[in-house]
BADO-960962 format. One record per residue (C-alpha): x, y, z; residue in three letters. Coordinates in steps of 0.001 Angstrom, whole numbers, plus 524288, in hexadecimal, padded with zeros to 5 digits. Layout:
<nodes>
XYZala ...
</nodes>
This chain:
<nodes>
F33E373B584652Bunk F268C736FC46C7Cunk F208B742D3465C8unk F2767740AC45780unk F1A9E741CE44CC1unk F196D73D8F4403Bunk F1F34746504389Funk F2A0D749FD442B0unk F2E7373C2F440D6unk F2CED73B34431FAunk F3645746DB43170unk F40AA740E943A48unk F4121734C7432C8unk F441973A6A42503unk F4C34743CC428CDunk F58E97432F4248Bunk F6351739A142C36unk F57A6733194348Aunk F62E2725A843901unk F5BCC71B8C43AFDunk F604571D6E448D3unk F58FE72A26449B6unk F4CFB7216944436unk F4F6D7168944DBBunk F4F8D71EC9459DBunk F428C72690454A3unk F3B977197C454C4unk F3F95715E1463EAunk F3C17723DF4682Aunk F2E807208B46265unk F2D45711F8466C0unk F2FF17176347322unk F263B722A547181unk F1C797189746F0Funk F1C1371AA346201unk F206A70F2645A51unk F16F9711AF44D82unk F1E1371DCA44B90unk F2C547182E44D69unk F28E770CA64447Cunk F24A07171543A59unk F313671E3143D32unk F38B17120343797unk F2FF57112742DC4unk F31A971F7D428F3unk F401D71ED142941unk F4218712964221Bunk F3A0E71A01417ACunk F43917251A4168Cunk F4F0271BF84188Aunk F4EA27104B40D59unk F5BE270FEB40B30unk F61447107041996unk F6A637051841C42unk F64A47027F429FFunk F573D7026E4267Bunk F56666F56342982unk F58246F90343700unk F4BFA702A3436F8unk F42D06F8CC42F9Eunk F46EC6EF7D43B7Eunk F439E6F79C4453Bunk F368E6FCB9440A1unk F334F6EE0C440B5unk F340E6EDBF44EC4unk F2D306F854450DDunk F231B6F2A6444BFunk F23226E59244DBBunk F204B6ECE24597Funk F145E6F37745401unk F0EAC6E5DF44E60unk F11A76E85444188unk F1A136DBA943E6Bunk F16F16DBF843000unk F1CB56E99642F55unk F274D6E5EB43708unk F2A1A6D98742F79unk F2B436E15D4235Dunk F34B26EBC442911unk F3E0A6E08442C0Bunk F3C0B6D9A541E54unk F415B6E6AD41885unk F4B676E6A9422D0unk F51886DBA941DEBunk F4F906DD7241151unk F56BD6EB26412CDunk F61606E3724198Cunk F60C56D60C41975unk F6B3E6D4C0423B7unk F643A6DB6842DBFunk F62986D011436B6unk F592F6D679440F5unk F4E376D6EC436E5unk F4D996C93F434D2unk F4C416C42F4434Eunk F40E56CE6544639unk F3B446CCB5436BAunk F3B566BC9743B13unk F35976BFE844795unk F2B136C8B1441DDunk F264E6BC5743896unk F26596B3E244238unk F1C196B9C344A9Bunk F14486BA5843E7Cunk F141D6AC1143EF5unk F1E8C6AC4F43291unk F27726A2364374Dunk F2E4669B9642CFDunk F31196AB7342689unk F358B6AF6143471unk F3E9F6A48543406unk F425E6A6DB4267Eunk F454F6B5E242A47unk F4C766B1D743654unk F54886A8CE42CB0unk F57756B30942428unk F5BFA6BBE942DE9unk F66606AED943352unk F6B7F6ACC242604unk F6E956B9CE421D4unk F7D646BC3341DB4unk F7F106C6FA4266Bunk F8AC96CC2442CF2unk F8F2D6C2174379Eunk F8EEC6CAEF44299unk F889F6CADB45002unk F7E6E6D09344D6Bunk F78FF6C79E43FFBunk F7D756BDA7446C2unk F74A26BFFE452F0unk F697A6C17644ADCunk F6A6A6B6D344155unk F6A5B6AFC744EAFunk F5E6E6B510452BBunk F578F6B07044466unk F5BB36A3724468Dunk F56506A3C6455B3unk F4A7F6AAFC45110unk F49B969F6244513unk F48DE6944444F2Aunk F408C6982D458ADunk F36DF6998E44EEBunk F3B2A68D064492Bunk F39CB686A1457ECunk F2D8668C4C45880unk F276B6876844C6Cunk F2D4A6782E4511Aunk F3796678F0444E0unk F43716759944B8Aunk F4AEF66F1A44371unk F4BE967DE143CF3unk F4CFF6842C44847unk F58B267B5A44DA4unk F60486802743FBDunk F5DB56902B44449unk F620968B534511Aunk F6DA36849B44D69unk F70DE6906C444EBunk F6EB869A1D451BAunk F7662691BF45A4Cunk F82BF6913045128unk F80D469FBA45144unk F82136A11F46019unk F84D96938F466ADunk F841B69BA3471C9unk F74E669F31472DBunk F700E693B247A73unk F5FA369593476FBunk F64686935546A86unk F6AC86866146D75unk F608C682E0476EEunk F5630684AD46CCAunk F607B67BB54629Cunk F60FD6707446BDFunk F5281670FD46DF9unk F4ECA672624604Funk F58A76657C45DB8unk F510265FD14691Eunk F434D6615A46190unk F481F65B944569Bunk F4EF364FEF45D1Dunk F5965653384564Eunk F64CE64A6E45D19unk F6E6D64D5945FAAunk F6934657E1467B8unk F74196603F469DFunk F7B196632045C4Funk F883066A4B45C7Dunk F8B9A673034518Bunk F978667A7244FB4unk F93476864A4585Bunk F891F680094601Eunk F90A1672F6469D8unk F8A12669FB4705Bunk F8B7F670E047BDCunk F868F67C8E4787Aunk F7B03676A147371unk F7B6C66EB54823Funk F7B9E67A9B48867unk F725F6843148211unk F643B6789648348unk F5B3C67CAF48A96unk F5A41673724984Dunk F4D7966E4849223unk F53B96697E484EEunk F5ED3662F648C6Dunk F541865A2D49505unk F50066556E4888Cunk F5D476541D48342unk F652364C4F48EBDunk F617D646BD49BB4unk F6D8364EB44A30Eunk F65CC654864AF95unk F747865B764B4ADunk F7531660724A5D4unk F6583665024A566unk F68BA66D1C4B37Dunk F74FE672934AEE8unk F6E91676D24A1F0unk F615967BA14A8A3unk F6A7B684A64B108unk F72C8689394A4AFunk F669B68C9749DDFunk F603E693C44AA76unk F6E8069D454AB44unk F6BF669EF949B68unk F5E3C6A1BE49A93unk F57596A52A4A931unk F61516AB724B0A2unk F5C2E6B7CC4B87Eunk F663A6C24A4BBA1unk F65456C91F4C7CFunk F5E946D4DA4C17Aunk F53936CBF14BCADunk F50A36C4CC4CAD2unk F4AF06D0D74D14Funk F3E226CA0A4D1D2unk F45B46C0BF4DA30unk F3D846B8BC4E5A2unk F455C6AD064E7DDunk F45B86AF964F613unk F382F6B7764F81Dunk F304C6B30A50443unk F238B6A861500E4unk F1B646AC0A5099Funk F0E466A2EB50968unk F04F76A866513BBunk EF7C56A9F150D75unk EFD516A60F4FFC0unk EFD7569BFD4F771unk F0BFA698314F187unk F0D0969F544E459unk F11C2695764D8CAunk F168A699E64CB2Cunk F1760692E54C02Funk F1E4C69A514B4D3unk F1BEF6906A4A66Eunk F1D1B693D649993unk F146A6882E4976Bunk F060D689CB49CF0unk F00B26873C49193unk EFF8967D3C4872Funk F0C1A6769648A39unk F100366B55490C0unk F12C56722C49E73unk F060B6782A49BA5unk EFEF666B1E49B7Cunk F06D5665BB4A793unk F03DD671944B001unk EF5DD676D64AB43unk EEECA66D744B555unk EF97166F3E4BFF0unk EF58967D9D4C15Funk EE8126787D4C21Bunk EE9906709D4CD39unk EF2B467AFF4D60Eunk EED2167A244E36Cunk EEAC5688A84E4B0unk EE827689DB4F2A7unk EF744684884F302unk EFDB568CD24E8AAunk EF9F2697E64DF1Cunk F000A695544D1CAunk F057169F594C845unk F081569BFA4B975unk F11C86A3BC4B2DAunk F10B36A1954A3D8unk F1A1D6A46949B81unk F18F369D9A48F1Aunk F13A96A08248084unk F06636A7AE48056unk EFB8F69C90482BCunk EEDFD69C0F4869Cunk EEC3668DAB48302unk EE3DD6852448BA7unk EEE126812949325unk EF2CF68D29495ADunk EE3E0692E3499A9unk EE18F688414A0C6unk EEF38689FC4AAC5unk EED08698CB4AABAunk EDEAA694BD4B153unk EE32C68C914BAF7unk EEFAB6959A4C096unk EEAC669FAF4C896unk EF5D46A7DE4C36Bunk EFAA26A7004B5E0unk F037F6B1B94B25Funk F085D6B2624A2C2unk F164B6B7BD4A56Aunk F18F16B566496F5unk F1AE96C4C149350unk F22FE6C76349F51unk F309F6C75C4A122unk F38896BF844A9DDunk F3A356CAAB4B2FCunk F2A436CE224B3A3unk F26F26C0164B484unk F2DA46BDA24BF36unk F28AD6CA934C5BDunk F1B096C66C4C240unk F1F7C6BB344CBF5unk F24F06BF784D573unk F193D6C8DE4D654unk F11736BB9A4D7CEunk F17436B7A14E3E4unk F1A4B6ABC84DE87unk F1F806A0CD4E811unk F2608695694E015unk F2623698694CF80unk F2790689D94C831unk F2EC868A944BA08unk F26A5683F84B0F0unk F2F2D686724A762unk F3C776852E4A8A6unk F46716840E49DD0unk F3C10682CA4959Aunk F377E68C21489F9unk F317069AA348E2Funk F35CB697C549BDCunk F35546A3AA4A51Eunk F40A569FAB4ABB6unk F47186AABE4AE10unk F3A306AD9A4B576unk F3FD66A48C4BFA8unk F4EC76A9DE4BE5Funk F48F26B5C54C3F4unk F43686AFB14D13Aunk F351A6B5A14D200unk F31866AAF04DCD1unk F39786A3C74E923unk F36BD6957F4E2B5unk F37DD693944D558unk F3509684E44CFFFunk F388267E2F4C390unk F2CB3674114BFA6unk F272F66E2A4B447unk F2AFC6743E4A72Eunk F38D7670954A63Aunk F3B9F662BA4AA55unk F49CB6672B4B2BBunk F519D6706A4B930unk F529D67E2B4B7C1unk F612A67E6E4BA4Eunk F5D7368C8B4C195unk F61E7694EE4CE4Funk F5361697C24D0AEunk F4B2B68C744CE21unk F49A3685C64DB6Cunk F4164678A14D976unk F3DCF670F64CF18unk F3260669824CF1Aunk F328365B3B4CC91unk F2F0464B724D0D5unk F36066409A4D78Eunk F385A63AAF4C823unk F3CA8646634C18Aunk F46C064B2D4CB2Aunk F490763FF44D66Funk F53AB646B14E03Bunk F5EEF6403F4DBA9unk F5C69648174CEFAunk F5B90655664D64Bunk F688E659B74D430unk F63CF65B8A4C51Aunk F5DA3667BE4C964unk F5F88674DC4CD30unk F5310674E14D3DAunk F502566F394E153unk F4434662844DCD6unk F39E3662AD4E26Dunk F2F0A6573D4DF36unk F20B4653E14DC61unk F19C46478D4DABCunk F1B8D6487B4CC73unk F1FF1654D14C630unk F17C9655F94B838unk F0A1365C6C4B945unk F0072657754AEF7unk EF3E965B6E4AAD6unk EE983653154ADD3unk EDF6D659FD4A64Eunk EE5FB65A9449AC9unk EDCC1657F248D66unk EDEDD64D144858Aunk ED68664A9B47944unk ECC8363EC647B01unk ECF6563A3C46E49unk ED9E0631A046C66unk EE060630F945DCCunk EE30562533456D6unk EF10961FDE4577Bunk EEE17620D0446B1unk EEAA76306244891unk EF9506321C44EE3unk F001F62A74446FCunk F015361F5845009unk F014860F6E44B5Funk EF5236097D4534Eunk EFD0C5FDCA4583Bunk F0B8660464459BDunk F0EDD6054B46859unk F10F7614A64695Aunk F1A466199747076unk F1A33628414727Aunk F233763463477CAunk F1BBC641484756Aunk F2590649FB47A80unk F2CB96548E475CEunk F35AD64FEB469C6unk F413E65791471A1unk F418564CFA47B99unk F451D641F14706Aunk F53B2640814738Funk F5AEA6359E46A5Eunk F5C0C62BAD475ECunk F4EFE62AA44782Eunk F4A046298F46ACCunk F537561E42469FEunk F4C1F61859474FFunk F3F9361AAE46EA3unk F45F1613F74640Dunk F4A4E6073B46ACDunk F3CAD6084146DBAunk F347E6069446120unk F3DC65FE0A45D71unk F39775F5AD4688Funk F2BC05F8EA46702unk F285C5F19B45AB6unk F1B4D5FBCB453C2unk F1E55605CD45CBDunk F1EEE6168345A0Dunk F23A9620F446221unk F1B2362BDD4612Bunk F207C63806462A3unk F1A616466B461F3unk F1C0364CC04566Bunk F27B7658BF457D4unk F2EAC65C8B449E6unk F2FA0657C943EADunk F3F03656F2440AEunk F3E8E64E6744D61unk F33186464C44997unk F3C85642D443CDEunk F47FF6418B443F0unk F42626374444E82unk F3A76630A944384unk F49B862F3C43C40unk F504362BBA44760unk F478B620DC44A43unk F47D361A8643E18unk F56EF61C4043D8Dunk F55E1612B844932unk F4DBC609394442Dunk F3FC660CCA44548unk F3652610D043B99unk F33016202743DF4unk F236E61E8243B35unk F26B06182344AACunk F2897625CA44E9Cunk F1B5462C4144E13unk F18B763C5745154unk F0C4A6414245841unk F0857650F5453FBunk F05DE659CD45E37unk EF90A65967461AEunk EF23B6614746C3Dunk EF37B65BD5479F8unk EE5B86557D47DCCunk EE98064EF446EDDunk EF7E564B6447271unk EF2CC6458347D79unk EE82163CEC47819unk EF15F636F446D9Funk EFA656309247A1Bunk EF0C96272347B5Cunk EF6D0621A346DA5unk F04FD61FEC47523unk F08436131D47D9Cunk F138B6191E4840Cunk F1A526260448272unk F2AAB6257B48362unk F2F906304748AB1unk F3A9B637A548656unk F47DD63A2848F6Funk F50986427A49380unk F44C264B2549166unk F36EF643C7493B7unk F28366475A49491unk F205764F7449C67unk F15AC6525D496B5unk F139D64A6448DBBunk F16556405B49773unk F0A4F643E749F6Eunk F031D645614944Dunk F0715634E348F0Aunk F04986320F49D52unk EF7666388C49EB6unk EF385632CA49199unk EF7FB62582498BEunk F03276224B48EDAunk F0E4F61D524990Cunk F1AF562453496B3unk F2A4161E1649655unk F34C76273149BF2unk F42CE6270C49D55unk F46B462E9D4AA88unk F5218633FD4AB3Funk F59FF63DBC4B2E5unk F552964D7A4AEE8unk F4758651CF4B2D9unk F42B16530C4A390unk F46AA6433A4A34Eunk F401A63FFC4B06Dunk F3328646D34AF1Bunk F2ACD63C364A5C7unk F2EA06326F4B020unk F2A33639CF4BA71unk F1D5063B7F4B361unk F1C6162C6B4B020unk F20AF628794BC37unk F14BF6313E4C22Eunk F0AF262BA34B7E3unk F0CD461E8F4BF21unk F16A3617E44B55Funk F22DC616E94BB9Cunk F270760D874B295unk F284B614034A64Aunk F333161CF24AD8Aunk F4018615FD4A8E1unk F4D02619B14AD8Bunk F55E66157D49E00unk F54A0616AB491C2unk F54C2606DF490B1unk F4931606D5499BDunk F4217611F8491A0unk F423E609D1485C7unk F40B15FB2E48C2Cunk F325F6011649392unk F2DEB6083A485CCunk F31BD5FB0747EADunk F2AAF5F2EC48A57unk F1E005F9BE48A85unk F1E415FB5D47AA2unk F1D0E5ED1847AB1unk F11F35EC2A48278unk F05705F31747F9Dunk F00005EE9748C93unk F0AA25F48149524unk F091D6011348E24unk EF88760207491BBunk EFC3C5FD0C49F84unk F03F56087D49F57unk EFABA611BE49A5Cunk EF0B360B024A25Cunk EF8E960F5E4AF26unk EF9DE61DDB4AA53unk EE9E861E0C4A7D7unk EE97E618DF4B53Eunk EF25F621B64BC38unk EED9462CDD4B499unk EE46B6327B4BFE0unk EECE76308D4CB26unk EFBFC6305F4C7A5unk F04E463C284CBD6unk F074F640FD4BF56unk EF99A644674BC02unk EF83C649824CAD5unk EF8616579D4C888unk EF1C06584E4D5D0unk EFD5C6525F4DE17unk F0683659A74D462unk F00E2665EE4D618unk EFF456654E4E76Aunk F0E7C660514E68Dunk F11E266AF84DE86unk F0A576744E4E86Aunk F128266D9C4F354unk F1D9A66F004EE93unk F1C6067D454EB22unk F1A0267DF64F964unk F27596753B4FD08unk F2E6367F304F4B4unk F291968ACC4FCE8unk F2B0F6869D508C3unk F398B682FC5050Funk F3A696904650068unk F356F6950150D70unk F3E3868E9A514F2unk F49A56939D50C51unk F4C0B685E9506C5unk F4883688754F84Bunk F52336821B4EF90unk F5E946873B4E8E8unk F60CE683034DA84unk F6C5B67C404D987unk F752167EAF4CE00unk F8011679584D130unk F8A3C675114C6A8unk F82B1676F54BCC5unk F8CE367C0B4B2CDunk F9553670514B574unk F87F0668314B253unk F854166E8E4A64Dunk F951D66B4749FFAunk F949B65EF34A2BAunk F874965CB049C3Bunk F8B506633249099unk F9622659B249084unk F8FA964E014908Aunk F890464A214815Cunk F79F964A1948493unk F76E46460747818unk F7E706383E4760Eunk F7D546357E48532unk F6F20632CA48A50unk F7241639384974Funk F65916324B49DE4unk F6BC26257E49AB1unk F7621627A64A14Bunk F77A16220E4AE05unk F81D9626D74B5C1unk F7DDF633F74B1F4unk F826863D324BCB8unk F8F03635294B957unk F91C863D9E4AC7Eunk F91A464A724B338unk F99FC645A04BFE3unk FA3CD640104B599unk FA23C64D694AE48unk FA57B653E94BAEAunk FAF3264CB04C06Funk FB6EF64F664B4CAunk FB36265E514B52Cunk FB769660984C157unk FBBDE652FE4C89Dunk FB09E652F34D2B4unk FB1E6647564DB11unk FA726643824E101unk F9958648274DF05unk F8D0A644C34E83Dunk F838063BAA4DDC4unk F7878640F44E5A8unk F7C4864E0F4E4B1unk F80296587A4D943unk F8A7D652104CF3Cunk F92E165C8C4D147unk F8F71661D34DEDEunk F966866FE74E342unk F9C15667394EF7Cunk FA0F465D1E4E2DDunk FA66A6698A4DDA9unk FAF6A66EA84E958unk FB44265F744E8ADunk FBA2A662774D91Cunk FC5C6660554D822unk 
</nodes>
């Protein structure tokens, strides 16, 4: 076949009784052959001869691939328009027609293709149905991506009544519902319960959905068996017990981060790498995020001495490339956050492997050892939240203190702003809004006589639904004002207009509470019980204003109403943070960086000593019923006090424990040989 010419090949495609099977395996034989021009012209000579065939459909599909392949999308975008048009119910043509339009930046017809395809009246059987599936997946990512979600959540509630089973789907529902502030957050239909939706959100929806640390552990573990899990066959990279031998070495650290770039890990880490003692460790980036070469991104890549882009390798390579590396201790920047690498990790290609920074909790794994945290965020009567063994720095956010920030300030008229209005502000992410905590910021205005809430701009659905909700409770919506995005040295400049920014709970700032702090705006926070609730605290607290870290939801809105009343306890305030600015911990990348360093070395010679940690995943099934038991959505589980009280009761009438250690596991496995 390698040697088949021109007219060789002519002949054997109009001869008589040429299947289109004979045709399909001429065009692999020349693929193969390296000859892909000639099988696309194959196709292209048989469909000539063949008008009338009643699979031609199938032909003009796969000569599109081959069309694709060969960069010819336009040609390939026309051999699946006459695919469908020779059989409209030919459902394969429309998923790869929509894909084709979307790459050339034809989003709304890709969508309107990929809608097509969903709708059509085909024959109900696995296979249509599969596909039509696949439109309506293909329809919201796209959707997601071009921040339209209140569409998207309709091709998602569409894919999930289709298969209640396929839990991205119903992760990406619950998020998308999240975005909006659509509450309540978890909707039932009649395929889709409330538990399925419960169980199918990704760990890092549920910390902004509930304060429930047991829940967020037995979910992060749930999610790590779904998505991460390694078999046997994949961990032959496997170094969890390979020798670190130090003589005439520095340790080797990895960090593997989808975000090194402009992003907010990227801002929190860029100055961190800068300040590395390298005669103490030699640092390794791993990137594995969206193509960037954004300052940011140039600017980390110059400071690491090795920055590897692991983006175009799989998970087996990459962690080959690491192993090869020799690396020591590899920290997850990621975790169960989006374009994670974590089955990187599942594979073991280093003895210590770390969970810090990128996803505020546990990684519910059997492989990550330590997470990395503060005396706030996780204080040791907390550790049995986490799979992880703690281990502690002085505060546990880097910040960048080199970050730009436009000189000019704008006017409060340029954002919108009344000159005299005390403004309260919360700039983050609109998914962290939950119903109980815009009634607080509520009670507040209402308190706050000329007061606004400024909030940063998100979708045009949430920004109307907060603006409705808060006049169908009694305050005018022009209170509730939106900032655009801007760029960040912009963003930050206009924080000067703020007087005091109102954190969010169960999930709270990071970022952007470093970034209020740095700009000297004090920040109120509600801590409660999970790491994503504890961490603005933490940051306040290490700011040097330990009293705007409140411990109820009556306290949250009493301190907000307190300092809205007085103009000159808010500039004391910021007065404090201008002062502390040069010399607090959280703006110490120094001290963070040389305890970070330390404690890389702690973990080492643990290791060394054979006392490296074992993750402990104990009863987490039993965990994860009982939290899908209990209604998240009426119950505030942070206000609850007794709140280890609901699962004991929740266990003791599972399985009639009788006694379980309070300073110990709810359920211990000693508890469980007491059952009854």
């Amino acid at each position: 076949m390698a040697d088949l010419d021109t007219l060789d090949l002519l002949s054997k495609l109009t001869a008589e009784g040429c299947s289109l099977g004979d045709l399909i395996n001429m065009a692999v034989e020349l693929s193969q052959a390296g000859k892909p021009q000639v099988a696309d012209q194959a196709y292209k000579i048989w469909a000539r001869f063949n008008p009338d065939h009643p699979q031609l459909c199938v032909a003009l599909f796969n000569r599109s691939v081959l069309q694709s392949a060969l960069g010819d999308n336009s040609g390939a975008a026309a051999s699946l328009e006459q695919a469908i048009a020779l059989n409209p119910d030919f459902m394969p043509a429309y998923v790869n027609l929509g894909g084709l339009q979307e790459r050339a930046g034809l989003g709304e017809l890709a969508i309107a293709t990929w809608e097509a395809g969903a709708n059509r009246p085909a024959t109900m059987n696995g296979m249509a149905v599969a596909y039509a599936f696949t439109c309506l997946k293909q329809i919201a990512r796209l959707l997601g991506d071009l921040h339209q979600p209140a569409r998207a959540e309709m091709a998602l509630q569409r894919a999930a009544d289709i298969d209640p089973h396929a839990m991205d789907v119903i992760g990406q529902l619950v998020a998308t519902r999240l975005s909006q502030c659509k509450w309540p957050i978890l909707a039932p239909s009649e395929r889709v319960s409330r538990e399925t939706l419960l169980r199918g959100v990704n760990p890092l929806s549920i910390a902004a959905y509930t304060d429930d640390p047991l829940l967020l552990l037995a979910a992060a573990n749930t999610f790590i068996e779904r998505e991460a899990k390694a078999t046997p066959e994949q961990v032959r990279v496997d170094r969890r017990d390979a020798p670190i031998d130090l003589s005439g070495r520095r340790p080797r650290i990895g960090y593997i981060s989808s975000d090194l770039r402009d992003h907010a890990v990227g801002y929190l880490m860029a100055e961190l790498f800068e300040v590395h003692d390298r005669e103490k460790v030699e640092v390794f980036a791993y990137y594995c995020g969206p193509e960037s070469s954004d300052g940011l991104n140039t600017r980390i890549r110059a400071a690491v001495e090795h920055f590897i882009d692991i983006r175009p390798m799989s998970d087996d390579e990459a962690a080959q490339r690491i192993v090869d590396d020799g690396i020591d201790i590899l920290v997850d920047v990621n975790g169960h956050t989006r374009d994670a690498r974590t089955a990187v990790f599942a594979r073991r290609p280093a003895p210590i492997l770390v969970n810090w920074l990128g996803y505020p909790g546990t990684m519910g794994s059997d492989y990550h050892h330590y997470i990395v945290a503060d005396p706030w965020i996780i204080p040791p009567e907390m550790e049995h939240y986490y799979s992880e063994a703690v281990r502690r720095i002085p505060c546990y956010q880097p910040n960048d203190r080199r970050r730009k920030v436009e000189e000019a300030c704008p006017s409060r008229a340029d954002a919108g702003l009344p000159d005299d209005a005390f403004v309260f502000c919360c700039f983050n992410g609109v998914q962290k809004i939950t119903p109980h905590m815009f009634d607080r910021w509520i009670q507040i205005l209402k308190r706050t006589p000329g007061s606004v809430l400024w909030l940063l701009d998100s979708n045009p659905e949430a920004n109307a639904r907060l603006r409705d909700s808060a006049e169908a409770k009694g305050v005018d919506r022009t209170r509730i004002v939106f900032a655009p995005k801007l760029q960040n040295a912009y963003h930050l400049a206009r924080y000067r207009l703020a007087d005091l920014f109102l954190d969010t709970t169960p999930y709270g700032a990071h970022t952007t509470a470093s970034d209020a702090l740095w700009m000297a705006v004090p920040v109120l926070t509600w801590s409660g019980r999970s790491f994503a609730s504890r961490v603005c605290g933490s940051l306040v607290r290490s700011a040097g204003l330990p009293e705007l870290v409140v411990d109820s939801g009556e306290a949250y809105v009493e301190k907000a109403v307190e300092i809205g009343a007085d103009r000159e306890k808010a500039q004391a305030l910021r007065a404090t943070l201008e002062a502390n600015r040069d010399t607090c911990v959280l703006f110490n990348m120094d001290l963070l960086a040389s305890s970070l360093e330390t404690l890389y070395g702690e973990m080492i010679a643990e290791y060394q000593s054979g006392g490296r940690p074992s993750p402990d995943l104990a009863n987490l099934d039993v965990y994860m019923s009982v939290g899908l038991e209990l209604d998240q959505d009426e119950r505030e589980m942070q206000a609850v006090d007794d709140y280890e009280g609901l699962y004991r009761a929740a266990l003791a009438r599972r399985h009639k424990v009788r006694s379980v250690p309070a300073d110990n596991r709810i359920w211990t496995p000693e508890a469980r040989q007491e059952a009854v």
